[in-house]
Each structure stands twice: as C-alpha cells, then as structure tokens.
N, C-alpha and C positions, 0 to 999 in steps of 0.2 A: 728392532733392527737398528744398528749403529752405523752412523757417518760421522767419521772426524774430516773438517777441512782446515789448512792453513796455508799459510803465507804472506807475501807483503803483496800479489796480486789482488788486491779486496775489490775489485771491476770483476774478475774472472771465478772468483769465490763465491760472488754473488749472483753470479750467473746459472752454478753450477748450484746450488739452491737452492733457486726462482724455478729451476729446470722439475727439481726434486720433488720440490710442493707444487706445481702444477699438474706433476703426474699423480701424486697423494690425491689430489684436489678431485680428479678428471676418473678415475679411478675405485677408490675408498670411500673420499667424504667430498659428494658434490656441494655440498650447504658452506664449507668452509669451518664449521662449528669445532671440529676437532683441531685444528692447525692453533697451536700457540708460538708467541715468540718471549725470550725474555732475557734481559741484560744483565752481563754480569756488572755492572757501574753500578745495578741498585736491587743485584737479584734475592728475593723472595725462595730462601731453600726447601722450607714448607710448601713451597707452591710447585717449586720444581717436582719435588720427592712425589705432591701429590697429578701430578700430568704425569711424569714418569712410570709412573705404578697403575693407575686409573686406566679402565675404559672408556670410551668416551659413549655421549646420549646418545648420538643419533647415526654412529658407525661401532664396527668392530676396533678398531684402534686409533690412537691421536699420533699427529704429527708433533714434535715439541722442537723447535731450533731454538740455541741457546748461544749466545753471541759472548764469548770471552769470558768462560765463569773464573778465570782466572783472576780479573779484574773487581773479583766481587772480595774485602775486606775480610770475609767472613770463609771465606774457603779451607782454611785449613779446621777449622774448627769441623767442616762437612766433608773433608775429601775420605776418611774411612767410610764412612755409610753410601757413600757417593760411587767409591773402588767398588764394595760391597754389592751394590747395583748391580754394575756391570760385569762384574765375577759371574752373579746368578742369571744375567739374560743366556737366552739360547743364539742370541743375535740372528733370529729367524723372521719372515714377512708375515707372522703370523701376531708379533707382539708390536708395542708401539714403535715408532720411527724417533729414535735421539738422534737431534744433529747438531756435532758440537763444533763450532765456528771461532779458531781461534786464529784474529789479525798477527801480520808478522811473523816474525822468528818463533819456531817452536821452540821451547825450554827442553830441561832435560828432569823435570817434577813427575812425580808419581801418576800425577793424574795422565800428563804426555805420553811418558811411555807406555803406561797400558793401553791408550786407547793409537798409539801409533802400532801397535800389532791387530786392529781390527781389518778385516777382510779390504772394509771401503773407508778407508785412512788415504786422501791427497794431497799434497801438495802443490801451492801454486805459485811458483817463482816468477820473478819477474822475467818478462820475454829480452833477449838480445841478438842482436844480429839476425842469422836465420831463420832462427824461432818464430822471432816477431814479424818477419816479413813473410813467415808462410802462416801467419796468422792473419795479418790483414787481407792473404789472399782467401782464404776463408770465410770471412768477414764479409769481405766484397760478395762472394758467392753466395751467402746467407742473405745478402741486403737486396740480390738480384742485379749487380752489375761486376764488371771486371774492371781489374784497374793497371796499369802498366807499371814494367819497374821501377821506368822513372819516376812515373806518379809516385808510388810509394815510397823511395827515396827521400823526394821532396815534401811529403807526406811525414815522415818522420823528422827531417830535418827541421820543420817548422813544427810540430810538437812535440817529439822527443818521444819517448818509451812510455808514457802511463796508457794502459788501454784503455781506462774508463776517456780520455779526452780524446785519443783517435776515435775511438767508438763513435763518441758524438759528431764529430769531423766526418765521419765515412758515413752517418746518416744524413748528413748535410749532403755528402755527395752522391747519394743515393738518389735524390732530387733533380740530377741533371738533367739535360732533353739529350743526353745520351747514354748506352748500354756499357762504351768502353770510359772509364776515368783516364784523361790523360794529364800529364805533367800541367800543362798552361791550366786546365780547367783547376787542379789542384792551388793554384797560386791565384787564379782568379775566386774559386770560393772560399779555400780556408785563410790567405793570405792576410783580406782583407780585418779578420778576426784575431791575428797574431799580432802584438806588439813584437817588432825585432828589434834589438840594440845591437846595433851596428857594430859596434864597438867590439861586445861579448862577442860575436858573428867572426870578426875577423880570429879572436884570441882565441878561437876554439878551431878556426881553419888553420891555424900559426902551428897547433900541436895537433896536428892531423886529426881530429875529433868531429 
C-alpha cells in the first residue's frame, strides 16, 4: 500500500505519519519489529529494495517510511527499478505499507509524478489566514480547551505561521486553570517566551502585516 506525503508543512507531515504507524502499530505489528525508517541523506537501496519486497518475522507485512529519497546521491542510478516497484504493487492493505515523505516543494521528476497519481498522495501547505486559524481551533479542541479569537489572534501575532511552534505554545496553554484561552492568558504564558523587537513590530504594523 502507497503514501506519498509532501510539503513545507513537516509539523503537519509528521503528524499525519506518527498517526499511520501508530495504527500499523495497534493493528498489524504490535512488537514494532516490522516498522523501518530510512533517509535519503545516507539511504541504503539494497536495504530499501529488501523491506520493500520482504515479509516481515513476526507479521504479515512491514511498514517502511522513507524520508526524501530524493536527497539520496545515488537515486538516479535506482529510480528505474524503483518506478518498476511501484508499476508491479497492487497498492492493496494486503502488501507492505511505503510511505514516501518528501520535505518542501514537490519537483516535477519521474519518480514525483508517478507517485503523485497514487490514491493516498497529500499535500501539506503551509496554513494562512483562515486555514490557520480554524486549525488552531482544532488544535485547542484536540488539547481539551477552547480559545477566543482574540487569543488566537494574539497567538499568532506573537509566533507567526509555523505549526510545529504554535503547537508547542497551545500545549503550554493547555496547562491553564482554565477550560476557555483568553487574549491576557495568552500574553501572560507565551509572551513571556517570545523575544519581541520592537522595532520589526512597529515596521510590520507600518505595512499592514
């Protein structure tokens, strides 16, 4: 079975993952024994080829996530046998689970395009505006509290658009001896953890931003 995931979202990629192989986990292979990971910075094609293809010891199939084979030196030398692979799966939940995790911008390479026609092909852009703030409502609801617009607001205004750092921020405020997040609570727990420059603050209120 095939996952391709991409984007410059890699907080929301990882999520979407952790989520994958914990059901592999919960599911397939309680022991963990079948679940590899391997990087393209320094990846082993022989080792791919043999997880890829392999049953595993102590389930019917392996989980294999593969972080950027793009990034591996050696990829063109393997992307025919590689294609080849994936031509011959049934991409069924019967054969093993690839999940190919490429950071960033997707390219427009052989290996891209075929696997951007697989069934479970995402992407994960970066959130703005609406997006982002019906995600931190989410968020909140996931963490077990609610949090006001203004919070939120203020909430982004002091970190800005990366989710992996709100993330951390909203389990800070998960903490609180209250159920609603409001604005003040916001500035009293993440404030004190934000360097502001004053300065940049103003030059970014100067061009409406």
């Amino acid at each position: 079975m095939l996952f391709f995931y991409h984007g410059p979202d890699e907080f929301r990629t990882k999520q979407k993952i952790n989520a994958l192989r914990d059901k592999f986990r919960s599911t397939v292979d309680p022991s963990g024994n079948n679940i590899h990971y391997l990087d393209g910075t320094d990846l082993d094609w022989s080792e791919f080829f043999q997880y890829a293809g392999g049953q595993g010891m102590f389930s019917s199939k392996k989980l294999l996530i593969v972080r950027d084979p793009w990034a591996s030196d050696t990829l063109e030398d393997y992307e025919d046998q590689l294609l080849n692979l994936l031509d011959n799966l049934k991409d069924t939940q019967e054969e093993n689970y690839l999940v190919f995790w490429r950071p960033g911008k997707a390219g427009k390479d052989k290996l891209t395009t075929r696997l951007q026609k697989i069934k479970y092909a995402q992407e994960f852009k970066e959130f703005s505006g609406t997006e982002l703030r019906r995600w931190l409502q989410a968020t909140a609801q996931h963490l077990g509290f609610t949090i006001t617009p203004q919070a939120i607001e203020t909430l982004i205004m002091l970190i800005g658009s990366d989710t992996w750092s709100l993330y951390q921020e909203m389990s800070k405020l998960k903490h609180s001896s209250t159920k609603e997040i409001t604005e003040q609570q916001v500035y009293d727990i993440v404030s004190g953890d934000v360097p502001i420059d004053i300065f940049a603050f103003v030059d970014a209120c100067g061009q409406k931003q």
